[in-house]
C-alpha positions in Angstrom: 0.0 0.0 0.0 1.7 3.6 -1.0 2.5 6.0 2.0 -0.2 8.4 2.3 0.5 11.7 0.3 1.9 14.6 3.1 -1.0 17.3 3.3 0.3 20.7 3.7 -0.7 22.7 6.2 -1.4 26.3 5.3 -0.6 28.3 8.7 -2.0 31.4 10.2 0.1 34.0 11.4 -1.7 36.1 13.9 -0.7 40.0 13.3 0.5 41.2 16.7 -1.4 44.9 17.6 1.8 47.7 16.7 2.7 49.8 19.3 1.3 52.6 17.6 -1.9 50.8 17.8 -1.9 51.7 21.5 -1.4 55.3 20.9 -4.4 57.7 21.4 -5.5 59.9 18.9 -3.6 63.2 18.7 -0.9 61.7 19.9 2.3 59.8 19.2 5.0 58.1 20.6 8.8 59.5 20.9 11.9 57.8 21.6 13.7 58.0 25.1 16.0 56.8 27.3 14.2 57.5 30.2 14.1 54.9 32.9 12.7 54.4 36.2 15.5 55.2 39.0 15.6 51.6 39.5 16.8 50.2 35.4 13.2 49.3 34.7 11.0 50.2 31.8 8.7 53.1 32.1 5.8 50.5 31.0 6.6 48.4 34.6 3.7 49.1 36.8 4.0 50.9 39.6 5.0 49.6 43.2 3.5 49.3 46.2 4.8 51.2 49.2 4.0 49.6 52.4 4.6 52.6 54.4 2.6 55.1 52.7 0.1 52.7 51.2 0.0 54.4 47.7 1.8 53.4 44.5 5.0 54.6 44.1 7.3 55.2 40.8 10.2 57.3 40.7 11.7 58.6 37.1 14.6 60.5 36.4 14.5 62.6 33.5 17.9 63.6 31.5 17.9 65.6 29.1 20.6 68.1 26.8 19.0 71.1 28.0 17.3 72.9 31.1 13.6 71.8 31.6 10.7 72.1 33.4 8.1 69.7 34.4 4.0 71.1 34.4 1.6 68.9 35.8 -1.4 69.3 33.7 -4.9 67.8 33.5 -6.5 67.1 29.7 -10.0 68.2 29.1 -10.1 67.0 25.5 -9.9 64.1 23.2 -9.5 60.3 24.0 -6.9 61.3 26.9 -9.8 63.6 28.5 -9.4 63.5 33.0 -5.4 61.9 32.5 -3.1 63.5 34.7 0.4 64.0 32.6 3.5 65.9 33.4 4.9 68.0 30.7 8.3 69.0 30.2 9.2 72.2 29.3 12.3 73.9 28.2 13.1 76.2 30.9 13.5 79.7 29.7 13.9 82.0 32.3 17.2 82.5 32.6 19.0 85.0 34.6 21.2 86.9 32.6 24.6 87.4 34.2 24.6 90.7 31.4 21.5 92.3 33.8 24.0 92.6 36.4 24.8 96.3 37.3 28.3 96.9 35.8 30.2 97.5 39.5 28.8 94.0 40.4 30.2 92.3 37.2 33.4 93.6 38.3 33.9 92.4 41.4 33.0 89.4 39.7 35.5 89.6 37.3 38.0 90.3 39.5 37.4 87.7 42.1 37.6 85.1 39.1 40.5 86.0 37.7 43.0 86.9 40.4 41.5 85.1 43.4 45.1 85.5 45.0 47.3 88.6 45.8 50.9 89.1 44.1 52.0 88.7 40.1 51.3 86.7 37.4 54.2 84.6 36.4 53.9 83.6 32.6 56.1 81.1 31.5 55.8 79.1 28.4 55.5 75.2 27.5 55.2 73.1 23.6 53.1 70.1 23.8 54.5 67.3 21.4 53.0 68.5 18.0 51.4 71.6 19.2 53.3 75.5 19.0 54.9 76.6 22.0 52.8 78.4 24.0 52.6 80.8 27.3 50.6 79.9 30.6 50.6 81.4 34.1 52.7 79.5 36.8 51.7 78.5 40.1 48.0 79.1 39.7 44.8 76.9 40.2 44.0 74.1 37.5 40.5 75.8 36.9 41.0 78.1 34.2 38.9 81.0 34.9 40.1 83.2 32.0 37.8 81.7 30.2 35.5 83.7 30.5 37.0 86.1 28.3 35.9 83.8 25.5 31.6 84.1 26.5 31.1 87.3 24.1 32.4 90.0 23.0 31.0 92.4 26.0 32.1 90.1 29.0 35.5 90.1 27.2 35.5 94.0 26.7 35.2 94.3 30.4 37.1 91.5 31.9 40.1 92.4 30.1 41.4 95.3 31.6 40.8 93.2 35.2 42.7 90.4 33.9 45.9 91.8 32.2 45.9 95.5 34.1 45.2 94.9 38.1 48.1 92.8 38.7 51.9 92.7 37.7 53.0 89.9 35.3 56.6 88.8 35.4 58.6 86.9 32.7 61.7 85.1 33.3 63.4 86.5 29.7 62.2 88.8 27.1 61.6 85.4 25.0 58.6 84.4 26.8 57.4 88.3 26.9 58.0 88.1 23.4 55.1 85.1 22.7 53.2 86.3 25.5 52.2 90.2 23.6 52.0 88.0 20.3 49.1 85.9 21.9 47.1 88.2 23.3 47.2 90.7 20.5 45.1 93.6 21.0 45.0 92.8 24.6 47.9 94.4 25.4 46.4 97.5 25.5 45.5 96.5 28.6 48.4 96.0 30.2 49.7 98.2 33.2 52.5 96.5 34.5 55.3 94.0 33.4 58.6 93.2 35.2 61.2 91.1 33.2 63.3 88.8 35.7 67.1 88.2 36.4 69.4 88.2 33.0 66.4 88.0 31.3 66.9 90.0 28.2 68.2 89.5 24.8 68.8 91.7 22.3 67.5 89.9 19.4 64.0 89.7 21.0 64.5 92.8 22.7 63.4 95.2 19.4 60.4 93.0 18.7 59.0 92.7 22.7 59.6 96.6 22.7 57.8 97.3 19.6 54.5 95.2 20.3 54.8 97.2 23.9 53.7 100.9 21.5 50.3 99.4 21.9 50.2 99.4 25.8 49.6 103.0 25.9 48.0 102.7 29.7 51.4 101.1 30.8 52.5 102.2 34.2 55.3 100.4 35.1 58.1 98.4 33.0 60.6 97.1 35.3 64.0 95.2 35.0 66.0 93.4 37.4 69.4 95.3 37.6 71.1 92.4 36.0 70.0 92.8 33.0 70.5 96.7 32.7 74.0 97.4 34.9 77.1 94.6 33.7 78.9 95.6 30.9 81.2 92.8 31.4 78.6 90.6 32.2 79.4 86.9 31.0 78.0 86.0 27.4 75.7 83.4 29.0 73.9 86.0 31.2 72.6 87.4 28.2 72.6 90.8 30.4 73.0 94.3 28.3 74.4 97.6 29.5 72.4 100.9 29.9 72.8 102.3 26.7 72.1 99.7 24.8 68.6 99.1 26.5 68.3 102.5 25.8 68.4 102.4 22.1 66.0 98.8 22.2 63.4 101.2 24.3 63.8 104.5 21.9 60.9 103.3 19.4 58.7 102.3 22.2 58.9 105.4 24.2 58.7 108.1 21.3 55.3 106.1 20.7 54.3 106.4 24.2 55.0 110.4 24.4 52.4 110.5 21.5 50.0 107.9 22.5 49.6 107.5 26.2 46.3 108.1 27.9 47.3 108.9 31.2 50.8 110.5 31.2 51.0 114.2 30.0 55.3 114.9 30.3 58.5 113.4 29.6 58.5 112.8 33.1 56.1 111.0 33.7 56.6 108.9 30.2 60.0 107.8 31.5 59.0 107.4 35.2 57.6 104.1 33.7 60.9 102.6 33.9 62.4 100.9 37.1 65.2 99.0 38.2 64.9 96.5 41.2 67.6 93.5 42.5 67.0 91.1 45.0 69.4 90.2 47.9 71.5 86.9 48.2 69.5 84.0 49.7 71.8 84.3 53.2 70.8 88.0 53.5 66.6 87.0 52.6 67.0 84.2 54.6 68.0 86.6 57.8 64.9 88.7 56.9 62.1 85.9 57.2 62.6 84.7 53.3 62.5 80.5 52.8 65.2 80.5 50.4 68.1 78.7 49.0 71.7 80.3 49.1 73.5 80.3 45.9 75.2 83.8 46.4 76.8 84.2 49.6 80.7 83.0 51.0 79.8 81.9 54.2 82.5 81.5 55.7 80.4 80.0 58.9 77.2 80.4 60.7 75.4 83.2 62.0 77.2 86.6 62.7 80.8 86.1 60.6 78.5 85.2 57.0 79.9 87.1 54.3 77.9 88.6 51.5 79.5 88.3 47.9 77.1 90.4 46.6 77.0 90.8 42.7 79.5 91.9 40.2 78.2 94.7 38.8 79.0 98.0 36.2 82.2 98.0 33.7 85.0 98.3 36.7 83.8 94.7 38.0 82.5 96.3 41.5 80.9 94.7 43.7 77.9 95.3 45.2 76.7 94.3 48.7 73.2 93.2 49.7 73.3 96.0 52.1 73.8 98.6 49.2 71.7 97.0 46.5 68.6 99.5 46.8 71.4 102.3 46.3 72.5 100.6 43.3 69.2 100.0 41.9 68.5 103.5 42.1 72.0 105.0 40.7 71.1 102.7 37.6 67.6 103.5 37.2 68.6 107.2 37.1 71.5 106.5 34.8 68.8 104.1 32.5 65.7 106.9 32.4 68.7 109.8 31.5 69.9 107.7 28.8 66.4 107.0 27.3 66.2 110.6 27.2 69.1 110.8 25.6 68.0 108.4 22.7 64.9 110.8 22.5 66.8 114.0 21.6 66.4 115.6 25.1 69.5 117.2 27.1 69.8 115.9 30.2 72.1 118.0 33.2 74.7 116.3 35.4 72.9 112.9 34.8 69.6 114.2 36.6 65.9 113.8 34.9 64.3 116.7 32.8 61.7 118.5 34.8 58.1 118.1 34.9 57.0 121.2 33.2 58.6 119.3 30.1 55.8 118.9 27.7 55.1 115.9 25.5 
């Protein structure tokens, strides 16, 4: 007897209801990634709390901007009497800009020098980047940048961050990249110190030059070492007074024009001054924690002996005791040979007077 022939059967797929079939009318569903605080779906029912006796279901809500949530009750449609919570972009912002000027100030300043003292700008090259300048010893939080929120905030911040407080360079080199960054900034700038044998000629010209737009400048000091040895060693890199002199002619007959503040010769080249520090044994005696590197000590106590510094073109010496007299002698001698440079005559090494006008 032949096997019986196989009968197909013909099977019947049930269509499973969409998700959009359980969608009211007037409305639709949107993507999410909004969970319950516990990892569950937001379709899991609800939970029963023992303690309060009601149903309980927590959701956070994460989203790219600031929101709001509206509890609201619909009157119309198929979802007529549901209770629903709408989000809301939030915006009612307060505007840091609606400040009163003085407070944005205080602001401003609080931000960007939270500490008392100078700015120390050194400079640093990241492997594949250009060397750039950054500010020593000061917190990981950048707060300067808040010069880059608009063009206002950074109109009025400026002259807090580059003016209130002194910045120092070790060399001319990292002054140099320093007024290149900041471009027009430096208008801003009030007061720069460049550190011990610090300068070099061949950046000297350009540092000098990019200075003619600092035209609020109130101080530009050096340290004595780079001003005062004219038989300085090559590797101190330290010039005499004429020839910083004729690196600063271009920037002061700029200054005599430009200057906001400054109305005389006098005060133009009362910008210039010439400090020193004292070996580590004498700073060390006045409360300083520092290192020694100076000083013969030939024991403890009362019979130290200061070398001082080797200073001017006879090779003198010059004592810690004596170094705010030196300073001052070459200050005087620096200022009276700027003015020199500048075409104006200058008796027995004194300063023009006052009544000189620009």
């Amino acid at each position: 007897m032949p096997p019986a022939t196989k009968r197909h059967k013909t099977a019947t797929v049930k269509a499973s209801p969409s998700k959009s079939s359980d969608t009211p009318a007037g409305a639709k569903p949107w993507k999410t990634t909004t969970r319950l605080t516990d990892g569950r779906e937001l379709s899991e029912m609800s939970r029963f709390d023992e303690i309060t006796s009601k149903f309980t279901q927590a959701v956070t809500i994460k989203y790219k901007e600031a929101f709001t949530l509206r509890p609201l009750i619909i009157t119309e449609g198929s979802l007529q009497g549901r209770r629903v919570l709408v989000v809301e972009l939030f915006k009612d912002y307060f505007r840091f800009l609606d400040l009163p000027t003085e407070i944005r100030l205080m602001i401003y300043e609080m931000l960007l020098h939270p500490h008392s003292g100078p700015m120390k700008i050194g400079t640093a090259m990241r492997r594949g980047e250009n060397r750039r300048p950054f500010r020593r010893g000061e917190d990981l939080v950048n707060y300067s940048y808040i010069l880059a929120a608009n063009q206002q905030i950074s109109a009025e911040a400026a002259h807090v961050f580059y003016g209130i407080r002194r910045i120092d360079f070790d060399d001319l080199g990292h002054c140099q990249l320093f007024l290149k960054t900041i471009g027009h900034m430096r208008g801003y700038l009030r007061d720069i110190r460049i550190g011990p044998n610090g300068y070099s000629r061949n950046k000297a010209r350009s540092v000098f030059s990019m200075l003619r737009d600092a035209n609020v400048l109130r101080r530009l000091e050096f340290d004595h070492t780079n001003v005062c040895r004219d038989n300085a060693p090559t590797w101190t890199r330290a010039a005499n007074v004429d020839t910083v002199a004729a690196d600063l002619k271009t920037l002061f007959k700029s200054l005599r024009k430009t200057h906001k503040t400054f109305t005389t010769l006098q005060d133009i080249l009362d910008l210039l001054q010439v400090t020193g520090n004292t070996c580590g044994h004498c700073r060390s005696k006045n409360g300083e924690n520092v290192a020694c590197f100076s000083c013969d000590i030939a024991s403890r106590g009362e019979s130290h002996t200061c070398a001082g510094f080797d200073c001017g073109s006879g090779g003198g010496t010059v004592r810690c005791s004596d170094m705010q007299l030196h300073c001052e002698e070459v200050q005087k001698k620096l200022r009276a040979a700027v003015a020199k440079v500048l075409g104006i005559e200058v008796e027995d090494g004194s300063l023009v007077h006052k009544s000189t006008q620009i």
